[in-house]
C-alpha positions as CSV (number, residue, x, y, z in Angstrom):
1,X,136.3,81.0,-90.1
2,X,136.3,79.7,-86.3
3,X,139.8,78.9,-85.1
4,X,141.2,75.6,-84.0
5,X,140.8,75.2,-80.3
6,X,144.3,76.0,-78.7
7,X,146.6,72.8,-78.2
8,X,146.8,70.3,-75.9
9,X,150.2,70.5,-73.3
10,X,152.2,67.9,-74.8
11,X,154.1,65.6,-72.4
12,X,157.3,66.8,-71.0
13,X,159.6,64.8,-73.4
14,X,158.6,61.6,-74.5
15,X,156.0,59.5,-73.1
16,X,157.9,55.7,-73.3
17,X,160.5,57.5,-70.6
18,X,160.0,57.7,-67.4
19,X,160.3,62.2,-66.9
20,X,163.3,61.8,-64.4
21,X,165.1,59.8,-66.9
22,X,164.4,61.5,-70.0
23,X,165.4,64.9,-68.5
24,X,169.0,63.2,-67.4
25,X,169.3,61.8,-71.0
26,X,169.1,64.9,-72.6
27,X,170.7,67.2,-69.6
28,X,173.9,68.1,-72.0
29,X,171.8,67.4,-75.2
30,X,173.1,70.5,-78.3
31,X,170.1,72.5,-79.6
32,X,169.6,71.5,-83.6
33,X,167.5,74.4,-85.7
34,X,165.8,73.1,-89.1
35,X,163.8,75.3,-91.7
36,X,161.1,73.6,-93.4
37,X,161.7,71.0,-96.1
38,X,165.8,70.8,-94.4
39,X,167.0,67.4,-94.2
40,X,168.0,66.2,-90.7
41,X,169.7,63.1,-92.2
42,X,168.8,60.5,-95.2
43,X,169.1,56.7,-94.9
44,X,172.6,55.3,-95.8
45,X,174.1,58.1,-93.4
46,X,176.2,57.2,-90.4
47,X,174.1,56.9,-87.5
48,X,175.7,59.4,-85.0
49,X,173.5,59.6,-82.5
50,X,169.5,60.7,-81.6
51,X,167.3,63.5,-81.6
52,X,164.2,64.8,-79.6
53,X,162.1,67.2,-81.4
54,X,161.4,70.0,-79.2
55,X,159.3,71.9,-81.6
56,X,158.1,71.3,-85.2
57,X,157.2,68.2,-86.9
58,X,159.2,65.9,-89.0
59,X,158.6,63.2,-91.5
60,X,160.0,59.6,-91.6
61,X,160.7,58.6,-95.3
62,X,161.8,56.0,-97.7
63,X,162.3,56.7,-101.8
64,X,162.4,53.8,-103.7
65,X,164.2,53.5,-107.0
66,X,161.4,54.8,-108.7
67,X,161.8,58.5,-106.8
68,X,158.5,58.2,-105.2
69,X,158.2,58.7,-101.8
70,X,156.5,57.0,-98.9
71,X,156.4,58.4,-95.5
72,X,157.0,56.0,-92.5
73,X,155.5,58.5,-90.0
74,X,155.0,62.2,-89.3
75,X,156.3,62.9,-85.3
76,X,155.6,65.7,-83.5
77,X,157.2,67.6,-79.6
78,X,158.2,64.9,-77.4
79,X,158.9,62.3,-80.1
80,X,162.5,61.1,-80.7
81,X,164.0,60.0,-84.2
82,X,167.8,57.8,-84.6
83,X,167.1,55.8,-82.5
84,X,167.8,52.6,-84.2
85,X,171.3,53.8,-85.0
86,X,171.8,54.9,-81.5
87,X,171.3,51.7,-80.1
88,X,173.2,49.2,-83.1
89,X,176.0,52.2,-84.4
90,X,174.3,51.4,-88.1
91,X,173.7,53.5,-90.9
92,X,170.4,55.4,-91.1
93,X,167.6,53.3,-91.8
94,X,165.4,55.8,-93.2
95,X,165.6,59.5,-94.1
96,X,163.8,62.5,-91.7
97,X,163.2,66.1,-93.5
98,X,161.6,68.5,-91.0
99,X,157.8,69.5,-92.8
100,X,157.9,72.6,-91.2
101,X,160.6,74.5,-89.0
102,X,162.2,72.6,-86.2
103,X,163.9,72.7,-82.9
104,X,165.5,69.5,-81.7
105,X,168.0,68.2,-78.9
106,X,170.7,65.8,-79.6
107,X,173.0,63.4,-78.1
108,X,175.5,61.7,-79.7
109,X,175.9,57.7,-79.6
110,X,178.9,58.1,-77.4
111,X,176.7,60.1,-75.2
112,X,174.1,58.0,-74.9
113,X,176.2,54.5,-74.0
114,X,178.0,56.5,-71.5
115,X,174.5,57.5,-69.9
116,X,173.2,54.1,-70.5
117,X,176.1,52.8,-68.1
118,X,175.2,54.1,-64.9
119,X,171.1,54.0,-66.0
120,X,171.0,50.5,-67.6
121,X,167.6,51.0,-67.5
122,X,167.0,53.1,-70.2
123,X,167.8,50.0,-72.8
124,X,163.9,48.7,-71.8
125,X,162.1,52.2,-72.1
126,X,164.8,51.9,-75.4
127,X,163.3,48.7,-76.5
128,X,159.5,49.9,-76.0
129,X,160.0,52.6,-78.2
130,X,161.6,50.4,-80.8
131,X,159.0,47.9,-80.3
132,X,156.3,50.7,-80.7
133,X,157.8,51.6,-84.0
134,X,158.3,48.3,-85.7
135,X,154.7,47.8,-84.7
136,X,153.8,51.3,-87.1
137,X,155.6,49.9,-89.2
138,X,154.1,46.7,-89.5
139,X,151.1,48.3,-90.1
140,X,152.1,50.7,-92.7
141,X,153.4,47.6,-94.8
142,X,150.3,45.7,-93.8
143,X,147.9,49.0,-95.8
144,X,149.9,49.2,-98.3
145,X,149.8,45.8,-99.1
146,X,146.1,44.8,-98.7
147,X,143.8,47.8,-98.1
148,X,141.8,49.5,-101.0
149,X,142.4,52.9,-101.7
150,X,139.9,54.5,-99.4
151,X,141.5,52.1,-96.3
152,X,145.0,53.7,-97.1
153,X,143.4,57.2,-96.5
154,X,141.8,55.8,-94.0
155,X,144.7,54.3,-92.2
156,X,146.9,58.1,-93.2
157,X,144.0,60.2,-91.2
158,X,143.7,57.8,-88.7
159,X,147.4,57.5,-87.7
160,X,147.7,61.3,-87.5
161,X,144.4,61.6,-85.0
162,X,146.4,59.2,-82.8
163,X,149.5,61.1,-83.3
164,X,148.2,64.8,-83.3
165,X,144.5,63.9,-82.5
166,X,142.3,66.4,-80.1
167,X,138.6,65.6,-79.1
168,X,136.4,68.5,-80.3
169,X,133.1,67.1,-79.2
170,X,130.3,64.5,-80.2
171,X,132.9,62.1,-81.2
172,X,135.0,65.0,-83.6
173,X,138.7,64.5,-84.0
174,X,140.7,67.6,-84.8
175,X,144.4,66.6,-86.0
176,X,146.0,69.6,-85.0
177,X,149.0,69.4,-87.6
178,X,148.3,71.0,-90.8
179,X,149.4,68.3,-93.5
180,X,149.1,68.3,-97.4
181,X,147.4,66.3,-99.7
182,X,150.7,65.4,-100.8
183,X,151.7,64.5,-97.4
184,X,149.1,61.9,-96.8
185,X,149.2,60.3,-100.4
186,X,153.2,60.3,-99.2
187,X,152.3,58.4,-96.1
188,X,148.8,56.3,-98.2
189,X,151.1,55.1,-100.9
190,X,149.1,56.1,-103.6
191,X,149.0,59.3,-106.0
192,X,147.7,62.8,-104.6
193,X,145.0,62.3,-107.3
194,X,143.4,59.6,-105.5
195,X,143.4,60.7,-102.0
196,X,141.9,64.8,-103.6
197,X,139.4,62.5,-105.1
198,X,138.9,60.5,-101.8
199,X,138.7,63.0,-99.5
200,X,136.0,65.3,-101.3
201,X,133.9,62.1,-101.6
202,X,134.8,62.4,-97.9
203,X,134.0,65.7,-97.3
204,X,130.8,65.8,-98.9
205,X,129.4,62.8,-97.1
206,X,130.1,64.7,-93.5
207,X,133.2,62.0,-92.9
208,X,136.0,64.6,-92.9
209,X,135.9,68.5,-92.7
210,X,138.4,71.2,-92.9
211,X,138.5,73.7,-90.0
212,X,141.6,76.6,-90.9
213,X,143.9,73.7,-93.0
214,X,143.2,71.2,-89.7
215,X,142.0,68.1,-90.6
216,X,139.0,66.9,-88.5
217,X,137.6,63.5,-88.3
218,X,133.6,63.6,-88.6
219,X,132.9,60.0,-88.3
220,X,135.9,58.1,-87.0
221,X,133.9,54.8,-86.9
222,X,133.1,55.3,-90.7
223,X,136.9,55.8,-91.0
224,X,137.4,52.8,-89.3
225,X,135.6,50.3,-91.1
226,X,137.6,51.0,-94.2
227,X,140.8,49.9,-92.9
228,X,139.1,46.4,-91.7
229,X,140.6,43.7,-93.7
């Protein structure tokens, strides 16, 4: 089988900061390894600072007291996690397990207020992250509570081609992150049963295809009429 065109260049660090700043942000940042599956940190842990991920991907989570799991968001290079703790010195708000192995940069809390006092500016590219992520959030809540089954697929596949998407030609999105079954049930909200079910239907009717374990969008605007509520 044909391979998955090559990878995009991400952007050098992350796109709400400005490169000159980011680079001085993490200038003196200490290299963090994880192995897939690791745990970075879980919610309830002190929040000591924030990470960049350099290389791998990560997942976002909340268990509730059932044990299930629902995945907040999957980030990629040149996204950064803690940030929330970085900026009000609160416990985690959410745990991050690395899905596959990782390379990250870090800089404590102390680090960061002592950076943010001769660049006060960084609090507003801070802020536009945050915003950025409550907004996911918002919308993660929003699918879970008012979408069909097929819309919370939908939304899954939809927020990874925005994350991780490539253009492959006559309107093709490649999602150029391998990611379970389990995975996007994980980020859905509903059982891995439903979504094997929903993607085959998928599958079959030319919506979604597999290309070497990648993900790739067929019909995106099909896709996008099932998250309408």
């Amino acid at each position: 089988m044909a391979k998955p065109p090559a990878a995009p260049p991400r952007p050098h660090l992350f796109s709400v900061f400005p490169e000159h700043l980011a680079t001085r942000l993490f200038a003196s940042a200490r290299r963090v390894k994880l192995t897939a599956d690791q745990v970075l940190f879980l919610a309830s842990d002190p929040g000591d600072g924030c990470y960049l991920i350099e290389q791998g991907l990560l997942k976002v989570s909340i268990v509730g007291p059932s044990g299930t799991e629902r995945i907040l968001a999957i980030l990629g290079p040149g996204a950064i996690v803690g940030e929330l703790s970085t900026i009000d010195g609160l416990p985690r708000s959410a745990s991050v397990t690395a899905v596959r192995d990782a390379e990250l940069d870090f800089i404590s809390r102390t680090a960061f207020d002592a950076f943010a006092k001769t660049h006060p500016e960084v609090y507003q590219h801070m802020v536009t992250l945050l915003a950025a992520r409550l907004r996911d959030t918002d919308g993660v809540l929003a699918a879970g509570s008012f979408l069909p089954l097929k819309g919370r697929v939908a939304r899954a596949l939809l927020d990874l081609a925005e994350a991780f998407g490539q253009p492959v030609g006559q309107g093709r999105t490649l999602i150029r992150q391998k990611v379970s079954q389990s995975d996007v049930a994980a980020m859905a909200g509903i059982a891995r049963e439903n979504v094997s079910r929903i993607l085959n239907e998928w599958i079959r009717l030319k919506l979604v295809s597999r290309l070497s374990g990648y993900y790739c969008l067929e019909d995106r605007a099909k896709l996008e009429s099932e998250i309408k509520l």
